[in-house]
VEXZA-965440 format. One record per residue (C-alpha): x, y, z; residue in three letters. Coordinates in steps of 0.1 Angstrom, whole numbers, plus 5000, padded with zeros to 4 digits. Each point is the difference from the previous one (the first is absolute). Example, Ala and Ser with C-alpha at 12.3 -4.5 7.8 and 13.67 -1.06 7.14 Angstrom:
BEGIN
512349555078ALA501450344993SER
//
This chain:
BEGIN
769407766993UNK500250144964UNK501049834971UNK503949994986UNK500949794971UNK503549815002UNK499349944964UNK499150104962UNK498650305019UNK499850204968UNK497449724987UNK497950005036UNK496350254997UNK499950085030UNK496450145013UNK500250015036UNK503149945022UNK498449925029UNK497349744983UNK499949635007UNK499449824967UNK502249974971UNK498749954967UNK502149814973UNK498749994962UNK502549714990UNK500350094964UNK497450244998UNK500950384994UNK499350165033UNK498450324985UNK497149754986UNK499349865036UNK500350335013UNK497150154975UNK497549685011UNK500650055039UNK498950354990UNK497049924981UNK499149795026UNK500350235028UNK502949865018UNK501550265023UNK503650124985UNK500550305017UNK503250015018UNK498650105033UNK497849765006UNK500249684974UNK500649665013UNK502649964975UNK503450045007UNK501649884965UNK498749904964UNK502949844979UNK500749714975UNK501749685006UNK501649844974UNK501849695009UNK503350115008UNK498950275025UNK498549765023UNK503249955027UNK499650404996UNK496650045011UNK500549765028UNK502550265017UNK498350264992UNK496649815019UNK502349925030UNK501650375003UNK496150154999UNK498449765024UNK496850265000UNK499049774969UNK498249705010UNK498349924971UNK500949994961UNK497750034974UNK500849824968UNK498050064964UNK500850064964UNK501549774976UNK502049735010UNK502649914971UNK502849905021UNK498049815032UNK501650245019UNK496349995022UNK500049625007UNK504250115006UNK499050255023UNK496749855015UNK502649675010UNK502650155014UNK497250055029UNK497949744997UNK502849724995UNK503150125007UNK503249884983UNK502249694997UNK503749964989UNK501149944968UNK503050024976UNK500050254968UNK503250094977UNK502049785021UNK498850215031UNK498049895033UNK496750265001UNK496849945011UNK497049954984UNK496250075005UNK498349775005UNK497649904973UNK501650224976UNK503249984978UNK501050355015UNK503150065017UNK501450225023UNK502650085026UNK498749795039UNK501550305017UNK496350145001UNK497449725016UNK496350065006UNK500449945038UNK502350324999UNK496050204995UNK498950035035UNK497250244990UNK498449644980UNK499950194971UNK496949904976UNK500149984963UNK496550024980UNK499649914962UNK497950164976UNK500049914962UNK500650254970UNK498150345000UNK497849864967UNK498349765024UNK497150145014UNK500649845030UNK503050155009UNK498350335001UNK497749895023UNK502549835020UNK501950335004UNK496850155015UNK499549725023UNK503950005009UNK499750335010UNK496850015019UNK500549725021UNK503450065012UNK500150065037UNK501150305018UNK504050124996UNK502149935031UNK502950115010UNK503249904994UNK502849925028UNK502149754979UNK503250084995UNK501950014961UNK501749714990UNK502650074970UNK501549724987UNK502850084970UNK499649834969UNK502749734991UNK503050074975UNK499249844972UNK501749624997UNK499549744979UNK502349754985UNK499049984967UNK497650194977UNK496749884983UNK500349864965UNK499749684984UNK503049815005UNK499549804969UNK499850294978UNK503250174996UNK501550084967UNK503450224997UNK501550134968UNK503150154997UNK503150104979UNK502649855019UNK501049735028UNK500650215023UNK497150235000UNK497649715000UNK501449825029UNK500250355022UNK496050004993UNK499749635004UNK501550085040UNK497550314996UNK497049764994UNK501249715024UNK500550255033UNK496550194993UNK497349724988UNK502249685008UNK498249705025UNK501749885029UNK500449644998UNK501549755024UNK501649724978UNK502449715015UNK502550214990UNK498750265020UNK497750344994UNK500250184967UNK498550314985UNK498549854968UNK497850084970UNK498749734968UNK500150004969UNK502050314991UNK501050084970UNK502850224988UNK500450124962UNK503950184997UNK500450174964UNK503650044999UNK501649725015UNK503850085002UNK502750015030UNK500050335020UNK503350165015UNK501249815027UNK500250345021UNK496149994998UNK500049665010UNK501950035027UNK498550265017UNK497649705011UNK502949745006UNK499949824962UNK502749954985UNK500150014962UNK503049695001UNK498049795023UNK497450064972UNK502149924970UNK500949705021UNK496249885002UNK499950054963UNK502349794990UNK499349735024UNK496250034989UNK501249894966UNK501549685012UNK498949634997UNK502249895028UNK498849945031UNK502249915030UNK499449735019UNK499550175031UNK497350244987UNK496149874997UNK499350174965UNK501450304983UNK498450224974UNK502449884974UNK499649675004UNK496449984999UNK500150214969UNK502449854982UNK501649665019UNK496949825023UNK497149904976UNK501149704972UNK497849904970UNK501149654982UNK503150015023UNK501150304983UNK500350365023UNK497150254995UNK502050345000UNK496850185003UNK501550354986UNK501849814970UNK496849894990UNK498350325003UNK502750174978UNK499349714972UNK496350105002UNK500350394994UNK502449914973UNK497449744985UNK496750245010UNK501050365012UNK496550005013UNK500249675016UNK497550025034UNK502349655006UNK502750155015UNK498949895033UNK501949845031UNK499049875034UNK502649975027UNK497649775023UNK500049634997UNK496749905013UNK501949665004UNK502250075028UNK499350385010UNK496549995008UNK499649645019UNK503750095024UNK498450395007UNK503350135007UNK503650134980UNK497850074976UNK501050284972UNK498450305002UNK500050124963UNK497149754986UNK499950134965UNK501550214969UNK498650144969UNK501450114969UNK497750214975UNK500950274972UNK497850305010UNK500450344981UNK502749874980UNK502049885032UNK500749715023UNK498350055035UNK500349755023UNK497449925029UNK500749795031UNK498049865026UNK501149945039UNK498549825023UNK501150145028UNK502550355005UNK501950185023UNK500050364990UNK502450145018UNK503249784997UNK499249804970UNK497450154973UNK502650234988UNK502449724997UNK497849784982UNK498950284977UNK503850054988UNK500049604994UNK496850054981UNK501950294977UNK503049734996UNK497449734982UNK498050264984UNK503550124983UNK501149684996UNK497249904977UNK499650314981UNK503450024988UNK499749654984UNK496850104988UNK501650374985UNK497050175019UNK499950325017UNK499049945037UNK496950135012UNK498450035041UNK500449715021UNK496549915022UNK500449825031UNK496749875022UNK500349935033UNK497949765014UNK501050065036UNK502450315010UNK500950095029UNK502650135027UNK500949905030UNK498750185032UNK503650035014UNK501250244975UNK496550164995UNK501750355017UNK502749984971UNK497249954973UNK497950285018UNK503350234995UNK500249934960UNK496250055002UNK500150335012UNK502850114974UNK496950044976UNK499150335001UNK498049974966UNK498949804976UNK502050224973UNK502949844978UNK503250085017UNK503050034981UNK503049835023UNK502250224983UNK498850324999UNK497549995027UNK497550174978UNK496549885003UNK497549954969UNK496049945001UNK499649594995UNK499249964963UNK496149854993UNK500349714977UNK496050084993UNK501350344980UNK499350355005UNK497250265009UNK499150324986UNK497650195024UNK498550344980UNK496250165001UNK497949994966UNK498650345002UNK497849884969UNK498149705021UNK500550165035UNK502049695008UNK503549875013UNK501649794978UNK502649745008UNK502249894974UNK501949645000UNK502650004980UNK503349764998UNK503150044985UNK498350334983UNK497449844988UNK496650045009UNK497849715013UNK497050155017UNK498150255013UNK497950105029UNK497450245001UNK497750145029UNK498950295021UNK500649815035UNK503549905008UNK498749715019UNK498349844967UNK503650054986UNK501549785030UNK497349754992UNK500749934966UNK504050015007UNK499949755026UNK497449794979UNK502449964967UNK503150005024UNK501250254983UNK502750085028UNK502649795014UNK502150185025UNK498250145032UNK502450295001UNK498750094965UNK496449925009UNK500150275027UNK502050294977UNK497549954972UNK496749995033UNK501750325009UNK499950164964UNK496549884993UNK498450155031UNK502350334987UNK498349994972UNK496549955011UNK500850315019UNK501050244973UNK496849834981UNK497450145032UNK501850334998UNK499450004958UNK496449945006UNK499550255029UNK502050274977UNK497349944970UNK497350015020UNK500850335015UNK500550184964UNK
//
C-alpha cells in the first residue's frame, strides 16, 4: 500500500510511499528536521526509508491528519518532535492515549480530548485505528536528547510488515456552529444613523450572541453593549419599513414617552417615571424639567442625571420593572448628547423603538436649553433576541455585505470614516525608511518611521492610532507595499 494524502497534500514531504512511519515537526519547519535526520544518518531515500511522510501540525490540522492516518493504514507509528507552541503533541499524543469525551463549544455539541482543551469533530474515534497505531514524543531539535532519541527511534524499530487493512475515509464535517468566539461583554457599535446601528446590532447578536434559557424562554443575548449614533434623526419611513417599523407607530412612542400619565392598567411607563412617579416634599419630580433648569443654570452641569428605578418597589417585587434605568444630559463639543442605560433589551422589536423615544427627550430638552443636539449613547446591560425569530434576524444579518457606509438613497457605498484621523504611507529615500504620517483634519500629529513594516504595526497598535478594522487592514496592506518597493530600492543600489 503506498501513501495518498486526502489532505494539505501540497504541504506533505513525502520520502517514501510505501514507508511505515510518519514524521510530524509540529511547528518546526520541516526542511530543518529533514537536514538533522540527514546528519544523523537516517535513511531518506525514497526506495528504501521507513518514512512514509514528514509534515507539520499546527492545531487546526489535527482532524486532517487523523483521515489522512486512517486512509494510509501502512503507518503504525507517528513520530512527534520540534517545538510545541500550540500543544498540538499532548493534542495529538491524547487523541490515542485518552480518547475524547463530549462537550459543548459556540453553542455546538463536539467532543473533546481528553485532558486537553482541544476540540474536534467525534466522527473520527481512536477505536476506528485497527492497525493500534503508536505515537512517540521527542522534544525540540536544540535538546541533545532528541538527537539521540531519533537514533534510537530508528534503530530499534522492528522489521516493516505488511499491510492488509483496508482505507477508512471519513469526510470532514461542514462547518456549524451557532455563534462565533468573542467576548460577549465587549461590544461597542458606532454609527451615523438608527437604522444602520440596529442592522449591525442584529449583525452582532446572530454571530457572537449566547444562547440563554430565561423563564421567558431562550434568547440570543450579549452584555453590556454599547451603542454611540452621531446623527440622531428620523429616517424615511420607506427605509423603515422594509423591516416592518413604521415611522407613525414611532412618532406615537415619542409622544407617549414624554408623558407623566400613566394608566391605571399599565405597571409603569417611561413618562411617568420620568416625569410623574418619584415626589420630593409632596411636590412631582419631573426629572427632565429639572434637567433643563440645570443646563440653563450650568451648561456644563454633570447633574443632569435621572434614574428610572426605584430601589423601593422595583428591586424587592423583581418583576414589571422598567427597563430604561437611567438618563444623562451633558454638553459635549458644544452639544447636548444624551446617554441611557437599560437593563434589559430586546433588539429586534424594541431597541429601535426605544431609541426614537430617546431622540423625543433628547429634543425635548435641547430645545428648552437652545442647544444643538449631539449623538445619543445607549448601554445595554442585557440584549438579546428571542430564539423563535432567530431565522428572521439571521436574514437582516446576512443583508451585510460590508462594513462600508451605505447610502439608502443612492446605494453608493463609502470606506467607514476613522475617528483616529488619517495615514500617509510614503518611503524616505534619505533614511532608507517608510514613513507613516498621522494626520487629522489636515493637520499633522505624528509620524512613524522604520525599515520593517512589522515595527510600524507595533507602534500603531501601541498608541491606537487606528480605530476602524477596515482601515487598519487598508493602511497593513499599504505598509507591507511599501516595505516592498523599499527591498527593491536597496537591491537596485546595491547592484550599481
Amino acid at each position: 500500500m503506498h501513501f495518498e494524502a486526502l489532505y494539505f497534500p501540497d504541504r506533505l514531504e513525502l520520502i517514501n510511499p510505501a514507508g511505515d512511519i510518519a514524521i510530524t515537526t509540529l511547528w518546526s519547519r520541516v526542511e530543518q528536521v529533514k537536514k538533522v535526520l540527514t546528519e544523523l544518518g537516517i535513511d531518506l531515500d525514497p526506495a528504501t526509508s521507513r518514512i512514509t511522510v514528514i509534515a507539520n501540525l499546527y492545531g487546526n490540522g489535527l482532524p486532517h491528519m487523523l483521515r489522512n492516518l486512517l486512509w494510509n493504514p501502512q503507518i503504525n507509528r507517528v513520530l512527534a518532535l520540534g517545538q510545541n507552541l500550540s500543544g498540538s503533541r499532548e493534542d495529538l499524543a491524547d487523541f490515542f492515549a485518552q480518547g475524547l469525551k463530549e462537550d459543548e463549544f459556540l453553542g455546538v455539541p463536539v467532543h473533546r480530548i481528553i485532558g486537553t482543551e482541544r476540540v474536534i469533530d467525534g466522527l473520527v474515534q481512536p477505536d476506528q485505528f485497527r492497525n493500534g497505531i503508536r505515537i512517540d514524543t521527542l522534544e525540540t531539535l536544540s535538546n541533545p536528547a532528541t538527537r539521540q532519541g531519533l537514533v534510537d527511534f530508528f534503530q530499534q524499530l522492528p522489521p516493516q510488515q505488511s499491510c492488509n487493512l483496508e482505507r477508512v475515509n471519513i469526510p470532514l464535517p461542514e462547518i456549524t456552529v451557532q455563534r462565533y468566539p468573542s467576548e460577549p461583554r465587549n461590544h461597542s457599535i458606532l454609527r451615523a444613523t438608527p437604522l444602520d446601528a440596529w442592522e449591525e446590532l442584529i449583525f452582532r447578536l446572530v454571530r457572537f450572541g449566547h444562547r440563554n434559557r430565561l423563564k421567558k424562554g431562550e434568547r440570543i443575548e450579549l452584555q453590556n453593549v454599547k451603542i454611540t449614533i452621531e446623527q440622531p434623526q428620523e429616517e424615511a419611513a420607506e427605509y423603515l419599513a422594509e423591516y416592518g417599523f413604521s415611522l407613525e407607530a414611532f412618532r406615537r412612542y415619542q409622544a407617549n414617552i414624554l408623558n407623566p400619565d400613566k394608566p391605571a392598567d399599565i405597571s409603569y411607563t417611561y413618562g411617568n417615571r420620568l416625569r410623574g412617579y418619584f415626589r420630593h416634599d409632596d411636590t412631582v419630580v419631573d426629572s427632565l424639567d429639572i434637567a433643563v433648569t440645570r443646563l440653563r443654570e450650568d451648561p456644563e452641569s454633570r447633574h443632569a442625571y435621572a434614574a428610572l428605578w426605584d430601589n423601593s418597589r422595583d428591586l424587592p417585587e423583581g418583576h414589571s420593572c422598567p427597563c430604561l434605568v437611567s438618563i444623562f444630559f451633558r454638553r459635549f463639543d458644544g452639544k447636548l448628547t444624551l446617554t441611557a442605560t437599560f437593563r434589559s433589551h430586546n433588539a429586534r422589536s424594541a431597541w429601535l423603538e426605544n431609541f426614537y423615544g430617546l431622540m423625543a427627550i433628547q429634543r425635548y430638552v435641547a430645545e428648552r436649553v437652545d442647544m444643538e443636539t449631539g449623538p445619543i449613547t445607549v448601554f445595554s446591560h442585557s440584549i438579546s433576541i428571542d430564539s423563535d425569530v432567530l431565522e428572521q434576524a439571521r436574514m437582516i444579518a446576512d443583508n451585510k455585505k460590508t462594513d462600508d457606509v451605505v447610502d439608502r438613497a443612492t446605494g453608493k457605498r463609502e470606506l467607514r470614516f476613522d475617528y483616529n484621523g488619517d495615514f500617509t504611507v510614503t518611503i524616505d529615500r534619505d533614511t532608507q525608511e517608510i514613513l507613516v504620517q498621522h494626520s487629522y483634519n489636515g493637520m499633522a500629529l505624528a509620524e512613524y518611521r522604520d525599515r520593517r513594516a512589522d515595527s510600524l504595526e507595533q507602534q500603531l497598535a501601541r498608541d491606537g492610532a487606528i480605530s476602524e478594522i477596515g482601515h487598519a487592514l487598508y493602511l497593513g496592506r499599504e505598509i507591507a507595499r511599501a516595505e516592498m518597493q523599499l527591498k527593491q530600492l536597496r537591491r537596485k543600489g546595491n547592484t550599481e
